[in-house]
N, C-alpha and C positions, 0 to 999 in steps of 0.2 A: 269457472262455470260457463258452460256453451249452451245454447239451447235449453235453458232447464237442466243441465248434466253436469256432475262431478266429474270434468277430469284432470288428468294429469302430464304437463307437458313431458315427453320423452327424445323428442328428437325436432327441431327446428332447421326446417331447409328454408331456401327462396320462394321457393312457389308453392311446399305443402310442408305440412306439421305433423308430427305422429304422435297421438295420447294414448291416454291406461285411462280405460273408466271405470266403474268398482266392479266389472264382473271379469277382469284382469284378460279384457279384448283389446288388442289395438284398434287403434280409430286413425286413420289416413285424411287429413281434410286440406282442403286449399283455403290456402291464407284468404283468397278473395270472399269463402264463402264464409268464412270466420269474422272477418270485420263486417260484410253485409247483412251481417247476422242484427235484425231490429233488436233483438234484446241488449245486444254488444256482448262483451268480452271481461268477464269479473276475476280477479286476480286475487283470491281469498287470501293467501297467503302473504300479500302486500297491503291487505287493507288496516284499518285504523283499528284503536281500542273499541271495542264492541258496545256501544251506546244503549242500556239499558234501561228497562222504565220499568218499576209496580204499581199498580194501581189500586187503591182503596177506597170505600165507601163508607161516607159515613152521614152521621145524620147531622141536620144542617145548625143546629142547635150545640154540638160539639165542638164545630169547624171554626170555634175563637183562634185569633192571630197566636195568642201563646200556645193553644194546642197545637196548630199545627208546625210553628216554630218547634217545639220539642217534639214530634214528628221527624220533622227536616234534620236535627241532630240527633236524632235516634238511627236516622240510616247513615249518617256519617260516622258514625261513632263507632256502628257495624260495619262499614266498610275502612277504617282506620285500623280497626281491630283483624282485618285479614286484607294488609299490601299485598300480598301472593298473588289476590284474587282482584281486588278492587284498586283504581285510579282515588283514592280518598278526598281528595283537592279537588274533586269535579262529581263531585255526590253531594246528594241530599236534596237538592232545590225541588220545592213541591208547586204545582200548578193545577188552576181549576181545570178538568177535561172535561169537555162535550161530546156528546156521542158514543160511539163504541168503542173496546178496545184496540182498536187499529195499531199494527206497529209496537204490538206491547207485550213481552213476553208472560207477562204472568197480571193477572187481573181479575177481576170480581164479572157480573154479570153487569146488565145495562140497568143504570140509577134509576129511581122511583123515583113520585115526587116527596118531597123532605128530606134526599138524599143527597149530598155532592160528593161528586167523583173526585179525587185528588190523586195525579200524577209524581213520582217520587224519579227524580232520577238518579242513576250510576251507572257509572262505567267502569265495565268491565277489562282487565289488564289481557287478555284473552281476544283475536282477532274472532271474524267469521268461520273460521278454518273449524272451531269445535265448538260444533254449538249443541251439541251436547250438554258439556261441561259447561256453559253460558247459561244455557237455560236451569239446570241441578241448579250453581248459586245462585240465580237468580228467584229462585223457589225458597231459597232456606235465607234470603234476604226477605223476601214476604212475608215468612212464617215470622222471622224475629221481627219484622215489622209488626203482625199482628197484634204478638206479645206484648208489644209497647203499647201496644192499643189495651188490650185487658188490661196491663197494669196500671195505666190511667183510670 
């Protein structure tokens, strides 16, 4: 990612580079203007397991340590249940959130008073490269999060 842009490297010289961006243009740029570039230089296809979080609300009156422990094992247990998809070893840990959903792919609206927001994390086995497909399980990890919620 250049500038806000998907592309794709195709040819690496000394002085310039040549990419494909998604409307299948070549793009000619100088290395200088590539590294000068204030946003930098994002390498999707090198980066890490995709760091995921859901967010839920609930009322403050619910939010006892064993609820929300059986919570926390509720999204492990979903993400144990699909290795394909989920890092299982590095899911579940829940935290109080402040403020909005910043950085959170899938979340409720901004808490009321009598409400606390609770943070769930997973990580997803899937880089940046499809986030797409990061976002979809990250939806159908919320939904079975809900579930655990009603069934309590």
């Amino acid at each position: 990612v250049i500038a806000g842009q998907r592309l794709l490297v195709m040819e690496l010289n000394i002085f310039t580079t040549t990419f494909l961006n998604g409307h299948n243009e070549l793009l000619w740029l100088r290395n200088s203007q590539i590294f000068a570039d204030r946003a930098g230089v994002c390498n999707l296809s090198r980066s890490e397991h995709t760091d995921c979080s859901v967010e839920l609300e609930l009322m403050a009156e619910d939010c006892t340590p064993a609820a929300i422990r059986g919570l926390e094992q509720a999204v492990r247990k979903w993400c144990e249940a699909r290795p394909e998809d989920w890092v299982s070893e590095k899911c579940g840990a829940a935290t109080v959130v402040s403020g909005g959903p910043h950085g959170v792919l899938c979340s409720m609206d901004s808490a009321q008073a009598g409400i606390v927001r609770w943070r769930f994390r997973a990580v997803h086995q899937l880089n940046l490269q499809n986030p797409l497909q990061v976002r979809m399980d990250t939806s159908q990890l919320m939904a079975g999060l809900l579930e655990e919620c009603v069934a309590r």
